[in-house]
MMTF fields as JSON, N, C-alpha, C and O atoms, coordinates in Angstrom:
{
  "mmtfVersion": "1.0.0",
  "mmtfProducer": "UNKNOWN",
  "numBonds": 411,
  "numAtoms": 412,
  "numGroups": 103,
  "numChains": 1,
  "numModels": 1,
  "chainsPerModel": [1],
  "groupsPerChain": [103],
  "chainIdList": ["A"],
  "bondAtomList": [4, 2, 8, 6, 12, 10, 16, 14, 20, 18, 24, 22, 28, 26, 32, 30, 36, 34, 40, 38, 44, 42, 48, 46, 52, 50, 56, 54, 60, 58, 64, 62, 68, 66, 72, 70, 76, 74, 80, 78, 84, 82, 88, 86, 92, 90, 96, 94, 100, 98, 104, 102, 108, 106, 112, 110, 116, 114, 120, 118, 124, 122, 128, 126, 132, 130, 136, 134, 140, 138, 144, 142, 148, 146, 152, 150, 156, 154, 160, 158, 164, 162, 168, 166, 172, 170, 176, 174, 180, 178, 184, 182, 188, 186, 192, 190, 196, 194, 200, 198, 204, 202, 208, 206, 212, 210, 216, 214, 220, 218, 224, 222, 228, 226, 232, 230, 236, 234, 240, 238, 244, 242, 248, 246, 252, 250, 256, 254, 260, 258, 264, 262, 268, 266, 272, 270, 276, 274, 280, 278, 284, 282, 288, 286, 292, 290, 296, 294, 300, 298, 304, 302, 308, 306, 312, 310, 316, 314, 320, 318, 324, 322, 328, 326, 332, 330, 336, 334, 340, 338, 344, 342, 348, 346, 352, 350, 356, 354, 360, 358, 364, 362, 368, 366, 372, 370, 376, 374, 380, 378, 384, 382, 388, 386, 392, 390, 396, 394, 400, 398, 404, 402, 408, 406],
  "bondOrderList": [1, 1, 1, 1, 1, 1, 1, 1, 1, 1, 1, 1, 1, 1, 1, 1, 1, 1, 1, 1, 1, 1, 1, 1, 1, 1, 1, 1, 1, 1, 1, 1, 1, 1, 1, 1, 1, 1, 1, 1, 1, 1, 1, 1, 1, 1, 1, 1, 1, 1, 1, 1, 1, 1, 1, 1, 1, 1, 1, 1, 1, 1, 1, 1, 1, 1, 1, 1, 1, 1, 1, 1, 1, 1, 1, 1, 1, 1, 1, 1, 1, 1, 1, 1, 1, 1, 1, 1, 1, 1, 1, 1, 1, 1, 1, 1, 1, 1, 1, 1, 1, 1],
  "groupList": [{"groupName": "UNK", "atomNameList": ["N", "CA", "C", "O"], "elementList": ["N", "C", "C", "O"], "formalChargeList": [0, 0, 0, 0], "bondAtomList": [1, 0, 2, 1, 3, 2], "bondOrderList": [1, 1, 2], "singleLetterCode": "X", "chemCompType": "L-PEPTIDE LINKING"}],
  "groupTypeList": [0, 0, 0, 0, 0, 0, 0, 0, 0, 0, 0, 0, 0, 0, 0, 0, 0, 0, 0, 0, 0, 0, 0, 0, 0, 0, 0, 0, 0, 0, 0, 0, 0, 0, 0, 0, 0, 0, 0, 0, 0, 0, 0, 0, 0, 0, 0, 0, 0, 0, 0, 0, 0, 0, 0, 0, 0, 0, 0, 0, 0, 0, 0, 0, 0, 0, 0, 0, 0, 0, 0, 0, 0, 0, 0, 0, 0, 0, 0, 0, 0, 0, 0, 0, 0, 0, 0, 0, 0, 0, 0, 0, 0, 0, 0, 0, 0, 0, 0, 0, 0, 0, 0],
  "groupIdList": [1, 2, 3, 4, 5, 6, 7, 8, 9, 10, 11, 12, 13, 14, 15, 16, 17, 18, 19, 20, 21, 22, 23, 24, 25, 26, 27, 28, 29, 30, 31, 32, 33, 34, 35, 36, 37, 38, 39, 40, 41, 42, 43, 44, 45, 46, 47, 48, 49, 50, 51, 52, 53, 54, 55, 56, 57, 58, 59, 60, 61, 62, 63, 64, 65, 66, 67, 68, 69, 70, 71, 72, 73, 74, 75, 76, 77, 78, 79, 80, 81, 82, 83, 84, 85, 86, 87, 88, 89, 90, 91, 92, 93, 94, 95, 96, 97, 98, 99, 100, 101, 102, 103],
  "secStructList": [7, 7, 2, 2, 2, 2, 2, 1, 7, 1, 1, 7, 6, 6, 6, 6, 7, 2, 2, 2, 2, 6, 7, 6, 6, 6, 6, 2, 2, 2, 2, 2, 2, 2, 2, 2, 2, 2, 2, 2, 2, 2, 6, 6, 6, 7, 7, 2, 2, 2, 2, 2, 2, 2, 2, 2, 2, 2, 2, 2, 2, 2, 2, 2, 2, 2, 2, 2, 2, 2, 1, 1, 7, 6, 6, 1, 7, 7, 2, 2, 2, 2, 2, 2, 2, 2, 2, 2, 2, 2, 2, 2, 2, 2, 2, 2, 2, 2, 2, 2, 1, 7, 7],
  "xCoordList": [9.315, 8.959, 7.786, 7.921, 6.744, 5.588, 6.016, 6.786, 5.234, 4.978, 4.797, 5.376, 3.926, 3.776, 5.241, 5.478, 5.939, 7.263, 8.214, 9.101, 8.12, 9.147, 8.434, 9.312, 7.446, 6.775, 7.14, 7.767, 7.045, 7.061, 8.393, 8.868, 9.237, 10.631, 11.308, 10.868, 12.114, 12.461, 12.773, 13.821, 11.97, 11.669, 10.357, 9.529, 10.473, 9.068, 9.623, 10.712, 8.123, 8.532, 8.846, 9.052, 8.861, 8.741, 10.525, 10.901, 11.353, 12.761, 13.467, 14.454, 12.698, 13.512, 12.803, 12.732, 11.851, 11.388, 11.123, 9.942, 12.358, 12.405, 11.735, 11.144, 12.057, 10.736, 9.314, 8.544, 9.219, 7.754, 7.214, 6.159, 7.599, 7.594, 7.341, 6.221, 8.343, 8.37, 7.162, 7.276, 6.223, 5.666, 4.014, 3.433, 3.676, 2.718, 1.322, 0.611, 1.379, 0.182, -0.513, -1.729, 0.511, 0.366, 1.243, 2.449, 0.918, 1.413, 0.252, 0.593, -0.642, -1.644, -1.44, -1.273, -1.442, -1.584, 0.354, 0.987, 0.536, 1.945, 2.333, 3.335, 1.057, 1.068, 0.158, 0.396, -0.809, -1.548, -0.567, -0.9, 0.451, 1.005, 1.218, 0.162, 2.387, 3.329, 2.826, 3.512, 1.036, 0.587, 0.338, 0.355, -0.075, -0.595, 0.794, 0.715, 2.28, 3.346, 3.198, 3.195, 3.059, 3.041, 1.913, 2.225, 0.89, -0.285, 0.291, 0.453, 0.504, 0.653, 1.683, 1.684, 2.744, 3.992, 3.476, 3.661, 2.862, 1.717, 1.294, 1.532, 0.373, -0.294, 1.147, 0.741, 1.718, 2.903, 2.981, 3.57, 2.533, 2.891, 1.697, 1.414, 0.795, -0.538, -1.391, -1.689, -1.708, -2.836, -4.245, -4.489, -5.236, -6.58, -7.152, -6.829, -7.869, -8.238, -7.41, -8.043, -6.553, -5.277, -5.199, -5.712, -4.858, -5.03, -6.212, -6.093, -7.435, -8.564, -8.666, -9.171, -8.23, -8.352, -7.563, -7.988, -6.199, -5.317, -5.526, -4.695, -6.682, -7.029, -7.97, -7.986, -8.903, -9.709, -9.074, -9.459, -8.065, -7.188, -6.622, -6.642, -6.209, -5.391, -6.327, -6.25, -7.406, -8.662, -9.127, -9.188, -9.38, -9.458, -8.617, -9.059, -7.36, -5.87, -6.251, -6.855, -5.992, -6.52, -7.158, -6.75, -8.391, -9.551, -9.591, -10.116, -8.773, -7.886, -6.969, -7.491, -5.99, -5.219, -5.741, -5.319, -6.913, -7.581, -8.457, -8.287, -9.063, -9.454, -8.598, -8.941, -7.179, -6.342, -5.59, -4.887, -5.69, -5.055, -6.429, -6.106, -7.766, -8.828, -8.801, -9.003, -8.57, -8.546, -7.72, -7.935, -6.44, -5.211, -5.925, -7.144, -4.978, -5.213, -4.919, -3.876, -5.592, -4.818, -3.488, -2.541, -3.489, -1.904, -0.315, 0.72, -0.958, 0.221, 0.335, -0.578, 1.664, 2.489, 2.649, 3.704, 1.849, 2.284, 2.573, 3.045, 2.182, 1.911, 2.864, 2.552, 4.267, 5.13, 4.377, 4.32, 3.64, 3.442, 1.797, 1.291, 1.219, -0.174, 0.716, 0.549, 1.422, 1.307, 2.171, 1.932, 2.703, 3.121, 2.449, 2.534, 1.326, -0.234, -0.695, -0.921, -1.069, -1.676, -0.459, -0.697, 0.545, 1.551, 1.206, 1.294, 0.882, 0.884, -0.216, -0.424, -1.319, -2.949, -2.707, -3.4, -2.08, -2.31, -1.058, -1.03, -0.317, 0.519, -0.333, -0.261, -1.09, -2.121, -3.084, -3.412, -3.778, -4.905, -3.856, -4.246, -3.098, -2.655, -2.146, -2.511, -1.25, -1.418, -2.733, -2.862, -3.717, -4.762, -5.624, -6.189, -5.471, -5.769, -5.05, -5.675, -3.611, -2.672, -2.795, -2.826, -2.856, -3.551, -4.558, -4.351, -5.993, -6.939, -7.448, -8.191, -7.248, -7.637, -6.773, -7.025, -5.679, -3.879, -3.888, -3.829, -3.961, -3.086, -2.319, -1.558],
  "yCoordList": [-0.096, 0.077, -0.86, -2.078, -0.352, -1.388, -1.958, -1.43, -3.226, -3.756, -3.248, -3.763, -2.152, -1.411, -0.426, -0.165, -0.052, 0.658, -0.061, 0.341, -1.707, -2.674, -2.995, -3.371, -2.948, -3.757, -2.666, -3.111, -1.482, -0.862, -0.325, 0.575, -0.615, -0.207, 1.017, 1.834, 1.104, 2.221, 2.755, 2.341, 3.829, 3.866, 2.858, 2.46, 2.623, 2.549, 0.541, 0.015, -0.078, -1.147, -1.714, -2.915, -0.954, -1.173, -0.83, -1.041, -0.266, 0.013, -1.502, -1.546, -2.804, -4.236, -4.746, -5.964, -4.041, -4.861, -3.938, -3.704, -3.104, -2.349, -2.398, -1.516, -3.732, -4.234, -4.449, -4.286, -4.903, -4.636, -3.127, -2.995, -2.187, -0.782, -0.368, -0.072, -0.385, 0.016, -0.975, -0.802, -1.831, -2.514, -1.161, -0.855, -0.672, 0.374, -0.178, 0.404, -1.545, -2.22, -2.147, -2.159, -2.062, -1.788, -0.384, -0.565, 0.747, 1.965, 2.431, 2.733, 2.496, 3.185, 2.317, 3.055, 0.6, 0.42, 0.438, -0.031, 0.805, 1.539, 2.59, 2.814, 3.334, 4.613, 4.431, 4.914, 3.567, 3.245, 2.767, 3.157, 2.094, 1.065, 2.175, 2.799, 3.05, 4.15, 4.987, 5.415, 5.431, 6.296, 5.796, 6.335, 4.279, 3.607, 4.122, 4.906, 3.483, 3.555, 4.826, 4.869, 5.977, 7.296, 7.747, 8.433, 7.306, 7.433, 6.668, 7.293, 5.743, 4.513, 5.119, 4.988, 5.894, 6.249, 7.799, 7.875, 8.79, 9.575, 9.507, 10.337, 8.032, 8.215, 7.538, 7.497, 7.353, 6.985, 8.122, 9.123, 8.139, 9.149, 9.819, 10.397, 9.734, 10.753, 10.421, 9.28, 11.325, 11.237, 11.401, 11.554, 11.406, 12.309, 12.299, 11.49, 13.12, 14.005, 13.754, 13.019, 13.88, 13.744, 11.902, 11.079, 11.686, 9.974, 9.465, 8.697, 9.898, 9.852, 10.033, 9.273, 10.885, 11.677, 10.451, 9.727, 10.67, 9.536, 8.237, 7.522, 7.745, 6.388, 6.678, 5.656, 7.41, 7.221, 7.126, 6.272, 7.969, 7.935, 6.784, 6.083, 6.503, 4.858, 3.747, 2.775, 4.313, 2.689, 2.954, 2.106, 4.343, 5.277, 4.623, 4.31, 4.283, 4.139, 2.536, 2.153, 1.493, 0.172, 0.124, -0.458, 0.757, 0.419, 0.533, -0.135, 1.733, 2.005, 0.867, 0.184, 0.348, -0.601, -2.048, -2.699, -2.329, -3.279, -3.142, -4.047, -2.375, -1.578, -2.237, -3.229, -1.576, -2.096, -3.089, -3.278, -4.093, -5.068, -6.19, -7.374, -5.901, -7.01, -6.326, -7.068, -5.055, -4.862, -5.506, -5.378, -6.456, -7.211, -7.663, -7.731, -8.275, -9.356, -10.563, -10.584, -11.552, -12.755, -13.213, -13.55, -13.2, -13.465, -12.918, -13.414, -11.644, -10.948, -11.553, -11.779, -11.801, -12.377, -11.352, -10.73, -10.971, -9.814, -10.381, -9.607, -11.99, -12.254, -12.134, -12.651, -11.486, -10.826, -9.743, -9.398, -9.077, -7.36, -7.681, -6.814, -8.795, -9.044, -9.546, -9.024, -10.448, -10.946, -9.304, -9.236, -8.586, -7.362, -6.523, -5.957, -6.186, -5.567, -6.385, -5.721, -7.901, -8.059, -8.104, -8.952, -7.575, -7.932, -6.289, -5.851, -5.833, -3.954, -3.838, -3.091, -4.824, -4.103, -5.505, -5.657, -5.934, -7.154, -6.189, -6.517, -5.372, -4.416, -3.178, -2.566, -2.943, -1.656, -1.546, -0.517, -2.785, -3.201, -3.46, -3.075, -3.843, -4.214, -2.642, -2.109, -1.911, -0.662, 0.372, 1.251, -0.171, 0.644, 0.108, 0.839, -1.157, -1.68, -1.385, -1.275, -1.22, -0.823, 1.057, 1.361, 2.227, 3.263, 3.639, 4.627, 3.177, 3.385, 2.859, 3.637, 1.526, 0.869, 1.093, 0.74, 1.781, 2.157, 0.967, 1.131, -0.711, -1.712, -2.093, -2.976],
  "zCoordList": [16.632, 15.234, 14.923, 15.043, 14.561, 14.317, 12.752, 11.95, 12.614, 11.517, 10.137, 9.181, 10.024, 8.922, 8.524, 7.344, 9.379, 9.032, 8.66, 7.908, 9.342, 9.009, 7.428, 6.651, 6.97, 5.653, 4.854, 3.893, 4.8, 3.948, 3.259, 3.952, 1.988, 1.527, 1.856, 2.665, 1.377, 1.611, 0.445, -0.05, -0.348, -1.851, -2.082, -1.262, -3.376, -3.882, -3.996, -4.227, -3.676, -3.752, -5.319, -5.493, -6.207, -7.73, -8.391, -9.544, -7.251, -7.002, -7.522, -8.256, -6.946, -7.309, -7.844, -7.679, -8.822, -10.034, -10.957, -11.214, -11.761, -12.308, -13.869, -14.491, -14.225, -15.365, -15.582, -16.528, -14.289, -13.935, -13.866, -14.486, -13.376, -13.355, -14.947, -15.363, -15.648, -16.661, -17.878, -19.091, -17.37, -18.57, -18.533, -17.491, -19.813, -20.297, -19.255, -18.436, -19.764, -19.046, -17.905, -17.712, -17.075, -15.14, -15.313, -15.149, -15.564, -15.275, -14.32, -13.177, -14.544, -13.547, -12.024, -11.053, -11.712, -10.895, -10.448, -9.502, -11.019, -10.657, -9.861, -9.182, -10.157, -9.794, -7.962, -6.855, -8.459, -7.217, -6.135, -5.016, -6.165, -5.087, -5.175, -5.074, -5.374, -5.179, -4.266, -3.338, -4.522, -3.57, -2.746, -1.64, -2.98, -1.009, -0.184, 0.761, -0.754, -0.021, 0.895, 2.125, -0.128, 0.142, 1.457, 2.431, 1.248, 1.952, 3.219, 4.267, 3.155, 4.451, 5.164, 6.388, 4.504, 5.157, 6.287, 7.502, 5.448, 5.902, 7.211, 8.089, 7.355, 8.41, 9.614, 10.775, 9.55, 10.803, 11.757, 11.348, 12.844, 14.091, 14.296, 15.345, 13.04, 13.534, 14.619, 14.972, 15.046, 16.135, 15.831, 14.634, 16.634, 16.606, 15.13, 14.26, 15.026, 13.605, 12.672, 11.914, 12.318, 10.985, 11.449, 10.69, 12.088, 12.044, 11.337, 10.382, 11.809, 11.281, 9.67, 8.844, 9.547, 8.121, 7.044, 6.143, 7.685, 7.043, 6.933, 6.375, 7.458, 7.32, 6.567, 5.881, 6.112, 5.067, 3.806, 3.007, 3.503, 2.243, 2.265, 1.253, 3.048, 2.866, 2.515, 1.763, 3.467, 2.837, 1.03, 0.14, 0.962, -0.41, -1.195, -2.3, -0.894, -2.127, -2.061, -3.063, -1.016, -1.104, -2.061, -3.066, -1.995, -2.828, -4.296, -5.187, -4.253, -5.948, -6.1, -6.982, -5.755, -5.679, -6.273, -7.229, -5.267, -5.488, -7.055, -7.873, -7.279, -8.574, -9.45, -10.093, -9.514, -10.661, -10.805, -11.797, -9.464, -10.055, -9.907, -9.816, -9.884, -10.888, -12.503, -13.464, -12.668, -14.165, -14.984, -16.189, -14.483, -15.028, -15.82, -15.664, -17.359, -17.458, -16.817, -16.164, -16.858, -15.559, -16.109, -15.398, -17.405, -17.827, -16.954, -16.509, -17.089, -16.113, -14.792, -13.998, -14.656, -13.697, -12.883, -13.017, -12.018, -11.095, -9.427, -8.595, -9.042, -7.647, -6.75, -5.677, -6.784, -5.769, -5.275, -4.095, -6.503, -6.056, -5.268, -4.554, -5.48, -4.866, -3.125, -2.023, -3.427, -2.158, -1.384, -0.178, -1.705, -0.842, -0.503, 0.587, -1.733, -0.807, 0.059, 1.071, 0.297, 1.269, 2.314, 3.174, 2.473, 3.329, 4.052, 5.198, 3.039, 3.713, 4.281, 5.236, 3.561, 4.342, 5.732, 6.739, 5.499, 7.191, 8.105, 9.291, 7.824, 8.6, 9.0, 10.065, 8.026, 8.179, 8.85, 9.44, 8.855, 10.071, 11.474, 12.576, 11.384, 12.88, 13.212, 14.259, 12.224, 13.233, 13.565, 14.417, 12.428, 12.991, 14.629, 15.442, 14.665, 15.891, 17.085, 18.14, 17.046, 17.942, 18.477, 19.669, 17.221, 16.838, 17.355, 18.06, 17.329, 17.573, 18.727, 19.327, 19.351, 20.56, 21.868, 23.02, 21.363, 22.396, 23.027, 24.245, 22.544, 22.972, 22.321, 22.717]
}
């Protein structure tokens, strides 16, 4: 089981912070983690071409991700849900290295 399957919940990581989920404020980047999950879960097993494909969307959703959480205000207390994106994109690069290089 690589790293990225062990990092990623099972459900949405917003499942054990059900208040956080629900605040109007972070609904969009709500929506963003939800699709990285979705996206990241996606590319698991692909090969070739569709591997390919699936890593552009995933760098695509990052980039949205990243998008909405500099739009925060800095007030918001969100740094569980920051430090778990970088927990997913340092799982995401290592399987793309493992993926793409076959070591």
């Amino acid at each position: 089981m690589s790293k990225l399957e062990k990092t990623l919940p099972r459900g949405s990581w917003f499942d054990d912070a059900p208040r956080l989920s629900e605040r109007e404020d972070i609904g969009d980047l709500v929506i963003a983690v939800s699709q990285l999950e979705a996206d990241l879960t996606g590319i698991l097993g692909r090969n070739g071409r569709a591997l390919s494909a699936g890593l552009r969307v995933v760098d695509a959703q990052f980039a949205e991700v990243d998008n909405e959480l500099r739009r925060l205000d800095p007030e918001v207390n969100i740094e569980r849900l920051r430090v778990y994106v970088e927990e997913l994109r340092a799982a995401y690069r290592e399987y793309v290295t493992v993926r793409t290089t076959g070591n």
